[in-house]
N, C-alpha and C positions, 0 to 999 in steps of 0.2 A: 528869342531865347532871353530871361531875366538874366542879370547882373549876377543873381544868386545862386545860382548851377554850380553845380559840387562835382568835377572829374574826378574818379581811380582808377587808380589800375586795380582790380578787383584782386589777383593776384601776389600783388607784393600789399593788399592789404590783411589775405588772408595768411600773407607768412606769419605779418607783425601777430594778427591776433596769436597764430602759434605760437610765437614768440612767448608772447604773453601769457598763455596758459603752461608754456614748459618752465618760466621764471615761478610761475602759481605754486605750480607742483615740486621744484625744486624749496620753493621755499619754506612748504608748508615740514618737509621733509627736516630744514637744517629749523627749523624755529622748534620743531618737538623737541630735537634733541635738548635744547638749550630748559625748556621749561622741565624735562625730564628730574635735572637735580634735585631741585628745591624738596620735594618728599624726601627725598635718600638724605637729603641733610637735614630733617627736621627729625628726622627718624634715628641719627646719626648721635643726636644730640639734645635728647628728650629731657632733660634738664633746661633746655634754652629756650625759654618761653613765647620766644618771641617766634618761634617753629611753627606753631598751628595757624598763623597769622601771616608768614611768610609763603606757606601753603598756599592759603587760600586769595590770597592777593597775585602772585601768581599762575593761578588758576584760573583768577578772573582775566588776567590780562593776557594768559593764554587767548582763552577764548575768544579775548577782541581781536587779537590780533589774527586768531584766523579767521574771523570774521572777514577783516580788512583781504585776506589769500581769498578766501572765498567770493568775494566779489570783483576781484581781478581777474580771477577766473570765470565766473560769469560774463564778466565782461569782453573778455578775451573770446570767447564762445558766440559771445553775441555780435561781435565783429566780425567774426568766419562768417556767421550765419549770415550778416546782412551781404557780406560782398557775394555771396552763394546766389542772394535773393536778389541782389543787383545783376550779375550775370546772367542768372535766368530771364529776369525783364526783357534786359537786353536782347536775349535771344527772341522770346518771344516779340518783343517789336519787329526786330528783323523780319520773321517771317510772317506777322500781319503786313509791313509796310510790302512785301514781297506779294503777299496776294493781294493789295490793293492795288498795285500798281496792274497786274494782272488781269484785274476786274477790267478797272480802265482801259486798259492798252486794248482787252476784247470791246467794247465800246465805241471804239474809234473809227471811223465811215471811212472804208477807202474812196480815194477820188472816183470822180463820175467819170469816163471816159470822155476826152473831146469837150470839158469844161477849161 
């Protein structure tokens, strides 16, 4: 076995990705609220020129920013998935290495009497 071999516990890795996606999902939740103002205040104050400008800056950095959620959550998902796809391996190995050994052990000559 390399040097390079990566153990989990597949388990407490699929908690963290939950983790991960229930922080995604909380967040993407308090980060609207927060961009929600900026209209109501441009709208509030349509004399302030600097309102249509404030909107749209806003808007954009809305959007990055759930960009940034949105890929936490992919990622989060994508970590479930793997330890998922890690377990399965596993199991399948198990029961290849199980019917190899099977093979073999049928293979095997018993002794010859009186040798």
């Amino acid at each position: 076995m390399s040097d390079d071999a990566i153990y989990i516990a597949p388990e407490q890795v699929k908690s963290s990705g939950g983790l991960l996606d229930s922080m995604a999902t909380a967040a993407r939740t308090e980060t609207d609220k927060w961009f929600d103002t900026q209209a109501m205040a441009a709208s509030d104050n349509e004399g302030f020129s600097a309102g249509p400008k404030l909107v749209a800056y806003a808007t954009n950095l809305h959007k990055l920013v759930n960009g940034f959620i949105d890929d936490l959550a992919t990622n989060a998902r994508g970590i479930i998935d793997a330890a998922n796809a890690l377990q399965t391996v596993d199991h399948d190995n198990v029961i290849g290495f199980d019917r190899d050994l099977t093979v073999l052990n049928g293979l095997r000559q018993e002794p010859n009497p009186g040798r």
